[in-house]
N, C-alpha and C positions, 0 to 999 in steps of 0.2 A: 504493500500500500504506500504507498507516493504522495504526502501532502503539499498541494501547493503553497509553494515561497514566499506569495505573498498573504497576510493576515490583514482581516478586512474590518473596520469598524463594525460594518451592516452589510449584510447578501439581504436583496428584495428577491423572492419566487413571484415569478407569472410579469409578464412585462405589458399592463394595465394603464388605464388610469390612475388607480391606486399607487401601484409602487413607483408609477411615474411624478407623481403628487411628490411624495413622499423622498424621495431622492432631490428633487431638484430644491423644495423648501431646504433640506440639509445643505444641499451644497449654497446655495446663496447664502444662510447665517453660516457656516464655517469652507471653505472650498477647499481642506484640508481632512476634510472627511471622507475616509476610506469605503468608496461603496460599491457591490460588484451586483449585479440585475442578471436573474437567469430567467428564460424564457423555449418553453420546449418545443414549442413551432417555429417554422422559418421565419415568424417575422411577430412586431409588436401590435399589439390591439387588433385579433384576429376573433378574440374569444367575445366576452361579454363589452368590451370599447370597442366591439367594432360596428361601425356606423348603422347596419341592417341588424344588429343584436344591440342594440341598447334605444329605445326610447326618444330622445334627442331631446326629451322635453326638457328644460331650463325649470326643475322641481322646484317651485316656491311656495306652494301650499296655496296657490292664488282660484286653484280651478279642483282640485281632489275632494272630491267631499267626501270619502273616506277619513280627511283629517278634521274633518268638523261635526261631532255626533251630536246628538242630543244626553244629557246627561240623566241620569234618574227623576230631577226636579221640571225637567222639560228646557231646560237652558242649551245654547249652542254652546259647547266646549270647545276654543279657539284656537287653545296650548299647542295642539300637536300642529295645526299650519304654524303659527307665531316660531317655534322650533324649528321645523324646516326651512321657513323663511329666513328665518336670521342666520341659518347655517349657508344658503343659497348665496346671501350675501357675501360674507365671507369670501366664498369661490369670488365672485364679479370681485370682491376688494383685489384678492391678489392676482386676477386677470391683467386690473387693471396698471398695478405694480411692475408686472413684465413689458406692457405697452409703452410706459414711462419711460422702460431703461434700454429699450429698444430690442428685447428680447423674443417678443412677441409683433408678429408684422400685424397687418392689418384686421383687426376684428371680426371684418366681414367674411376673413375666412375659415371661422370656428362659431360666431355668433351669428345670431339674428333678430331683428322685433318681430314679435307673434305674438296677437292679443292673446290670453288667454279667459275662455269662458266655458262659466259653469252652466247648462240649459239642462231643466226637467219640464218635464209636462207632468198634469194632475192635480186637481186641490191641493192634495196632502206633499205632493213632491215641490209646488208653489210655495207653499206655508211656511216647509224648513226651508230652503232659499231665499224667504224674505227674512225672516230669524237671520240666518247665517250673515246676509249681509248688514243687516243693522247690529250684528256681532262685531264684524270685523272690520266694518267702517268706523267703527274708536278707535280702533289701533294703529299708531303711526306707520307700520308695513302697510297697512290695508286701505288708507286714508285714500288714496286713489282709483279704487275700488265702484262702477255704475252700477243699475243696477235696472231693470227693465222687465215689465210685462204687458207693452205697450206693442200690438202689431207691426206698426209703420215701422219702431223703433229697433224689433227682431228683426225683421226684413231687409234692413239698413245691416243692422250687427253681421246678420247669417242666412243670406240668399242661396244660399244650397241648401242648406235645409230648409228654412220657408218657403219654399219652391212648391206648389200646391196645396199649403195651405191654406186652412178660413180661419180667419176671423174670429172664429167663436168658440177656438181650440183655446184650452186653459194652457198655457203655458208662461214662464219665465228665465230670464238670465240673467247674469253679470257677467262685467268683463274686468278684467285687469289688462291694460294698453302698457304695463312692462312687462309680459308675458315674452318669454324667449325662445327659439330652437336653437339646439348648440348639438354640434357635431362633436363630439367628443372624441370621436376616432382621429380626427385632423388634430384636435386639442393634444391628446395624447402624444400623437407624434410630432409635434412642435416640441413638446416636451422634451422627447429624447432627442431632436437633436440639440436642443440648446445644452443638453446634456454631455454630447457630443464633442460638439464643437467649442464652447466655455468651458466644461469644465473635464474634459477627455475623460467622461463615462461613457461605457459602452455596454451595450444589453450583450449578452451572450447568447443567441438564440441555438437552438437544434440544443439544447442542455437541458436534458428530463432530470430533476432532482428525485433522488428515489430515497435519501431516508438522510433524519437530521439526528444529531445526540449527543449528549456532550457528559462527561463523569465527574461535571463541579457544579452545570449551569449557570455557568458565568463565559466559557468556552464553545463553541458551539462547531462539531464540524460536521460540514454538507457532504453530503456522498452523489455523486453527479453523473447521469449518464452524457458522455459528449457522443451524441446519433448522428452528429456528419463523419465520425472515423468509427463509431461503437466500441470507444473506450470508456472506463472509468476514471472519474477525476475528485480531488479532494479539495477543496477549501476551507478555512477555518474563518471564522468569524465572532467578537463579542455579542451582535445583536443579529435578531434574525427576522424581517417581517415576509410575511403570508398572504398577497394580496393577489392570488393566482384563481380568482372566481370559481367554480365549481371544486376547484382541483386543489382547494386548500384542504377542505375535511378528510378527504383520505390521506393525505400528508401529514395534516396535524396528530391525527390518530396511529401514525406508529413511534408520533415523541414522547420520549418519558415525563410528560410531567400531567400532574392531576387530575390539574385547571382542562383536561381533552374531555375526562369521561361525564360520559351522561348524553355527549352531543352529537346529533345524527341529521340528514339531510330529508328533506322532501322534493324530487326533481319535476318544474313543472315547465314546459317549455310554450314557447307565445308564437300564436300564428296571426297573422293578416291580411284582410285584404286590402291590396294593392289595387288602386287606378291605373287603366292604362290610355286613358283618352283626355287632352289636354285640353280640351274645350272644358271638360270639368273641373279639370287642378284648376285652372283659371279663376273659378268661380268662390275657392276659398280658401281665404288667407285667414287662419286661424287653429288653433287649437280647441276642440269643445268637449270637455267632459261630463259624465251623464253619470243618474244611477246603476249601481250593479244590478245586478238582478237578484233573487234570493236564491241564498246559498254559495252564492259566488264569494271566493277572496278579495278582500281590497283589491286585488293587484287586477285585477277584470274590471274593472270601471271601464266601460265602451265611451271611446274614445275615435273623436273624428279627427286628426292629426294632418294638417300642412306642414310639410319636412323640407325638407334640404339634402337630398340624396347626390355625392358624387356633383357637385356643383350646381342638379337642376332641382327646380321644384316639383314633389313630388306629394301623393293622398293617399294615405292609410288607415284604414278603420279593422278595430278591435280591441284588446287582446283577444283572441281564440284559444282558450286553454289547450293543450296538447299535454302527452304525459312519454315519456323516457325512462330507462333506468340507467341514463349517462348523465352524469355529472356538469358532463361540457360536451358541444354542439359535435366535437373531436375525441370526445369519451368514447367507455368503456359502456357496452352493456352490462356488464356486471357492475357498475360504481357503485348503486344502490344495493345490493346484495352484501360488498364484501363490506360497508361501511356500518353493516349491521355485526355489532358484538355485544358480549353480557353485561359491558356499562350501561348499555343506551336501548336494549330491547326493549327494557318494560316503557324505556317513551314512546320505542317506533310504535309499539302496542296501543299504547295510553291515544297517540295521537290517531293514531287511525280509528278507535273506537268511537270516542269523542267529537270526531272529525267528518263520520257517514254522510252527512249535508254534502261536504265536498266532496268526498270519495263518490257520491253519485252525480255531482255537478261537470265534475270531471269525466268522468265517463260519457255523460250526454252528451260535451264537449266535443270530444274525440271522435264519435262516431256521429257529429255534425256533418250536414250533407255542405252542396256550394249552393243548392237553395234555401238552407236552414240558415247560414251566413247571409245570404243575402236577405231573407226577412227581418235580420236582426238589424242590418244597414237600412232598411227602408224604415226603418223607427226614425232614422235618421233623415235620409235622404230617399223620400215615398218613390221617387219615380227614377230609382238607380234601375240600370241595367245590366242585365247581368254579364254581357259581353264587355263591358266597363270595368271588370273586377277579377284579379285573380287571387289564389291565393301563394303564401310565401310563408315558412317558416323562419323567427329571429332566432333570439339567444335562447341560452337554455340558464335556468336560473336554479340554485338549489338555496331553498327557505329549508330556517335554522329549523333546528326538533333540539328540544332540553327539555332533560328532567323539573317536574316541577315539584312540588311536596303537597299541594292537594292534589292538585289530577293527577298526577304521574309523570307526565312530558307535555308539553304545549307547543304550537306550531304557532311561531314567532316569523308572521310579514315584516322584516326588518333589515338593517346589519346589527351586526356586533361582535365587538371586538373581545376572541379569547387573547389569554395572555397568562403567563407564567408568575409565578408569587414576586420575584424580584421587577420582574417586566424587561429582560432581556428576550423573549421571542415574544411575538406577537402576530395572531391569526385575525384574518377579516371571513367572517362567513353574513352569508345573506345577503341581500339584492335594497332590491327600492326604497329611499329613493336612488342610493349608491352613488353615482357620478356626479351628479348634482352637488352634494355635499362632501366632496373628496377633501376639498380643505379640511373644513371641521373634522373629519374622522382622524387625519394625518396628524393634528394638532391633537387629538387624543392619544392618536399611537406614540409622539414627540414626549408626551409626559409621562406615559408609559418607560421607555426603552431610554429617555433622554431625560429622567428626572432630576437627575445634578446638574447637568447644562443649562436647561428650561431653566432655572431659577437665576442663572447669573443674568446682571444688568446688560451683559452683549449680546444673549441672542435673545432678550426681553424687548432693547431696544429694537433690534432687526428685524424679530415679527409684527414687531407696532407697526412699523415702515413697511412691513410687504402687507399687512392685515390687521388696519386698522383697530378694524373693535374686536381682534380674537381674544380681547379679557374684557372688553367691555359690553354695558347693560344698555342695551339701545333707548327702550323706557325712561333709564335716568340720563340720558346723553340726546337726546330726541332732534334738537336742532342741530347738533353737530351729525346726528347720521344723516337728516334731513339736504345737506351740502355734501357731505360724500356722497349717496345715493344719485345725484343730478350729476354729480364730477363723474359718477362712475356712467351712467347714463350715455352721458356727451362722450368718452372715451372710447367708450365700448361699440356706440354710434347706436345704439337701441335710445334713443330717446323717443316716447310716445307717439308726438307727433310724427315722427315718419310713418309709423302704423298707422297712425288716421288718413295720410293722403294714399295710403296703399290701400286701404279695406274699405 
């Protein structure tokens, strides 16, 4: 056994958004920081950052109404948008940090303005939407916030969906006019080359990592498949993060340490239909999110999505649940199988008993025809056609499963970060909103893995400078995020009004 020469402060698995975040914030506060990035396909953000497997929504809690329930007393609970919003922010703060320093070229080609709007139809889906928005119009994220159940005025908003409608249909919306699409895949690879070329990082791609371990936990050595010779290789490393999408949990689960057991995956994969006639893309510049239907996961909220595919504009309606027992798009069918052991059985159990809502929601899913898809889209858009529409499989996503101490295990729509007692390795499992708020997670993993550093005045002052308010309370600072929000705005070139003369 052969260990390599050199010893690295930090090895990142999976070469992401994630570990691409996560690298480049260390290198600008220290650029003396030893970091080596392994990646098992030929190239970066192939998996869950890549532009047809992730989303592109710009998550700010502005249009999900999964983040907005009603609480036991009948009140709109606002906490979980207000959360992701302020986390959202963050990203745009230290977007705009790279734009500044010339690190980042122009905006327009990872950003975009997309209004974002939440429409239901029905008294009762009315009701909560007029609630929700006189919720969220006190709050200085939300303060910008319309709000409509006026015909002429939907019509105006969402002429593809108003599009044979009357009149006398009960419906409403809101909009939020800083609502984003962001390519994340182009995002990512900005990343690594500034990575590159500033600070001579380099991702190691064709490098399947197959087991990590260390006999102090303080020392950590990677055992490495290199698949362009099919040799084995060794690296050592103090810190080690896990930000390789599907492909962390079976990784995490052959490291010694505790903080792994109990936790196990659920793999659910997202289909769409695709536009394929430009007379319709035309017709709408928008993001519009709706209710799930019942028994549906948060993460199925049908959604009418204006993208940004590969430079053009492009229309996608769904999620379509799909089910896998691969991990990643590039998996294994077995991931799901071998991922199960006698830590975490009694969850996979717990969760699946618990769970039969979904487990048949899923199923109906699956075995969706392309005219079952398309009734669901004429909820949306009554007079689509079905020669208009194909469908495409994205990413594949695996939601957490942990042990819980009432139920057993709970299936947690989230991320979260496993991590070791000292906080020298560090795992990201789970999905949505993910890319969105890669800052904020990285700034968790930072105090984690970097909690003697984190405290000194150098790289306290440094994060202030890339991200603004990463310690501060926007609530108690209101006017001063109020002027960063418009700086970041104009920077970023998403200022509202370009959306109003485009929609």
């Amino acid at each position: 056994m052969t260990v390599h020469d050199k010893k690295y402060d930090l090895i990142c698995v999976g070469g992401g958004i994630m570990s691409a975040t996560l690298a480049l914030i260390l290198k600008l506060i220290d650029e003396h920081i030893k970091i080596l990035i392994l990646e098992k396909l030929d190239d970066v953000a192939l998996e869950s950052s890549g532009v047809w497997n992730n989303a592109g929504t710009g998550h700010a809690g502005f249009c999900e109404l999964n983040y907005t329930e009603r609480n036991k007393e009948g009140a709109i609970n606002i906490s979980k948008a207000v959360e992701i919003c302020t986390q959202f922010e963050l990203s745009k703060q230290f977007w705009v940090y790279l734009i500044e320093k010339g690190l980042l070229e122009d905006p327009k080609a990872f950003i975009y303005p997309v209004p974002h709007y939440s429409w239901v139809t029905g008294e009762e889906n009315v009701a909560f939407l007029t609630d929700r928005y006189q919720a969220m119009k006190k709050h200085v994220l939300f303060k910008e916030m319309e709000f409509s159940d006026d015909f002429e005025v939907l019509k105006k908003w969402l002429p593809l969906i108003m599009n044979q409608r009357k009149p006398s249909e009960v419906m409403a919306a809101t909009r939020m006019g800083l609502g984003t699409e962001v390519n994340f895949d182009q995002l990512t690879r900005s990343y690594f080359r500034i990575l590159k070329e500033q600070f001579n990082t380099y991702v190691y791609t064709h490098h399947e990592v197959l087991g990590i371990d260390s006999s102090d936990g303080m020392e950590w050595l990677v055992e490495v498949k290199n698949l362009s010779v099919g040799k084995k290789e060794y690296y050592t490393a103090s810190r080690i993060f896990m930000g390789a999408g599907g492909g962390t949990l079976p990784l995490l689960q052959k490291i010694k340490i505790p903080e792994k057991n109990g936790y196990g995956g659920f793999p659910v994969s997202g289909r769409w239909l695709i536009c394929n006639n430009p007379e319709i893309i035309k017709k709408h510049y928008a993001k519009v999110y709706s209710k799930a239907g019942s028994g549906a996961p948060p993460m199925s909220m049908p959604h009418l999505d204006m993208r940004y595919i590969n430079g053009k504009e492009a229309l996608l309606f769904g999620p379509f649940a799909g089910f896998s027992t691969k991990f990643l798009k590039k998996g294994s069918f077995f991931d799901l199988f071998r991922s199960i052991n006698k830590s975490n059985l009694s969850a996979y159990w717990s969760v699946f008993w618990h769970n039969l809502p979904l487990v048949s929601y899923l199923i109906k899913e699956v075995h969706m025809s392309h005219r079952d898809r398309m009734d669901a889209l004429r909820k949306f858009i009554k007079d689509a056609d079905d020669k208009d529409w194909e469908l495409k499989t994205a990413g594949q996503r695996v939601q957490v499963i942990k042990k819980d101490p009432q139920k057993g295990g709970i299936l947690q729509f989230g991320t979260e970060v496993v991590h070791s007692k000292n906080g020298s390795i560090t795992a990201l499992l789970g999905a949505s909103p993910g890319a969105s708020t890669a800052v904020h997670i990285v700034l968790h993993v930072l105090q984690l893995e970097f909690s003697s550093s984190i405290k000194t005045t150098q790289w306290q002052d440094k994060l202030s400078e890339m991200i603004p308010f990463w310690y501060k309370n926007i609530e108690e600072n209101e006017e001063e995020f109020k002027k960063l929000r418009i700086k970041c705005s104009e920077l970023l070139k998403i200022n509202p009004s370009i959306i109003f003369e485009k929609s």
